[in-house]
C-alpha positions as CSV (number, residue, x, y, z in Angstrom):
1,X,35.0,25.5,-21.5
2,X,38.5,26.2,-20.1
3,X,40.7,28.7,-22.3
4,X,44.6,28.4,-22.2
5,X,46.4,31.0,-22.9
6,X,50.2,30.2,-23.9
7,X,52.3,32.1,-26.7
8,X,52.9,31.3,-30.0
9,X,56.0,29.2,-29.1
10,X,54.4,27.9,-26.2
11,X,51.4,26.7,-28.1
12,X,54.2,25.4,-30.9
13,X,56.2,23.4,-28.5
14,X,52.6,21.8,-26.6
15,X,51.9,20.7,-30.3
16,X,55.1,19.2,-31.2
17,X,55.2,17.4,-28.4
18,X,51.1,16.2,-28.5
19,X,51.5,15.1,-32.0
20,X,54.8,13.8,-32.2
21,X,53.5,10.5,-29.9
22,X,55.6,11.9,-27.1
23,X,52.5,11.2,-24.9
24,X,49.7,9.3,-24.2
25,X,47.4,9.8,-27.8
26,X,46.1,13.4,-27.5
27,X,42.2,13.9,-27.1
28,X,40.6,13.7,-30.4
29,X,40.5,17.4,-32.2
30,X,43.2,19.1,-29.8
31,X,46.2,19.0,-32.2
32,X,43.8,20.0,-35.1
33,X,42.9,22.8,-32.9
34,X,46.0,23.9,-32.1
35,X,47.0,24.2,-35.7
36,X,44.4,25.7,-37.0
37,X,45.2,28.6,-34.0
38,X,48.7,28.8,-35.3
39,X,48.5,28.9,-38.8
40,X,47.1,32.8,-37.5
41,X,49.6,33.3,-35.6
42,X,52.7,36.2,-37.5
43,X,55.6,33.7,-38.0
44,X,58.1,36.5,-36.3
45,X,56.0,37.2,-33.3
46,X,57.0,34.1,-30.7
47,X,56.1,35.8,-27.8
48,X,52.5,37.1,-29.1
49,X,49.7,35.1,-27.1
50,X,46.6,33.6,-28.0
51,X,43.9,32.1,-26.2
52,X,42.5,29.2,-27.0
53,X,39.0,27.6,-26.1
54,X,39.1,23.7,-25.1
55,X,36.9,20.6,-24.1
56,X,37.7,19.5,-20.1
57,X,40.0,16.8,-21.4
58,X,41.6,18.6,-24.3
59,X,42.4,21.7,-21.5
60,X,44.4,18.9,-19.5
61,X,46.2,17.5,-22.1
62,X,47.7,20.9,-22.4
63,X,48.6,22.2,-19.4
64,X,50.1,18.9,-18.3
65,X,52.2,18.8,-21.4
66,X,52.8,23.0,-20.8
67,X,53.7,21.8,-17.3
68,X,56.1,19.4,-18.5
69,X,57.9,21.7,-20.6
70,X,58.4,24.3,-18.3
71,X,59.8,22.0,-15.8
72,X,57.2,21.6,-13.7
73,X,55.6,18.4,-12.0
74,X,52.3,17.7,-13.7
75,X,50.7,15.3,-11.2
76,X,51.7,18.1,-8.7
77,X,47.7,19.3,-8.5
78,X,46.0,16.0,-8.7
79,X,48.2,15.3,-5.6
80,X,47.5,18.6,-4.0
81,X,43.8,18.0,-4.3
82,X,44.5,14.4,-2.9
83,X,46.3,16.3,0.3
84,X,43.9,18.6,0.5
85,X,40.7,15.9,0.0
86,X,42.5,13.6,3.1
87,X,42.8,16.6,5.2
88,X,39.3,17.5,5.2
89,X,38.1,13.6,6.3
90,X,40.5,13.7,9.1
91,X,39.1,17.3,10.1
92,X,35.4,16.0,9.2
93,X,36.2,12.7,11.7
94,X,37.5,14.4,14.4
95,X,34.5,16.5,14.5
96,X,32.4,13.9,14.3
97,X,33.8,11.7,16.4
98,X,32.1,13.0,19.7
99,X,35.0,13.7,21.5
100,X,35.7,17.0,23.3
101,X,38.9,18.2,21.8
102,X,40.3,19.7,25.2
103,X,40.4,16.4,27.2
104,X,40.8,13.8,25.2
105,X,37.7,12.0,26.4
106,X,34.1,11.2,24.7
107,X,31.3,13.3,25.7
């Protein structure tokens, strides 16, 4: 299981935005989750951090909405991995494709 690890106001501004229908419906148990790991939390200690163990889907859900907080781009990995995936089938076909690299003609 993937564990997050934001501080307390982190974790309160991912929940406030995850339960206040700002998104896409939350994975079911995340926002009860995150509750429940704040109602531990010292009131005067915004900067304390906690970890927090989540489900594959209930991990996303927060770091794309900590993403989008922070300013960053949240479909900036899923389009990294796409970059990366396309890379490696043009490397894999130029391999494969039985040419010899240095002169431009087939084998």
């Amino acid at each position: 299981m993937p564990r997050i690890t934001l501080s307390v106001e982190e974790w309160r501004a991912v929940l406030h935005h995850l339960d206040g229908g700002q998104t896409t419906p939350p994975p079911p148990g995340v926002v009860e989750r995150i509750r429940a790991l704040l109602s531990h939390a010292a009131s005067g200690w915004p900067e304390q951090i906690f970890a927090l163990e989540l489900d594959d889907s209930s991990a996303e859900a927060v770091r794309a909405v900590h993403l989008t907080l922070s300013g960053g781009d949240p479909s900036l990995g899923q389009r990294a991995a796409s970059v990366s995936e396309a890379m490696g089938i043009i490397f894999q076909h130029q391999q494969d494709d039985g040419r010899d690299p240095g002169s431009g003609v087939g084998r």
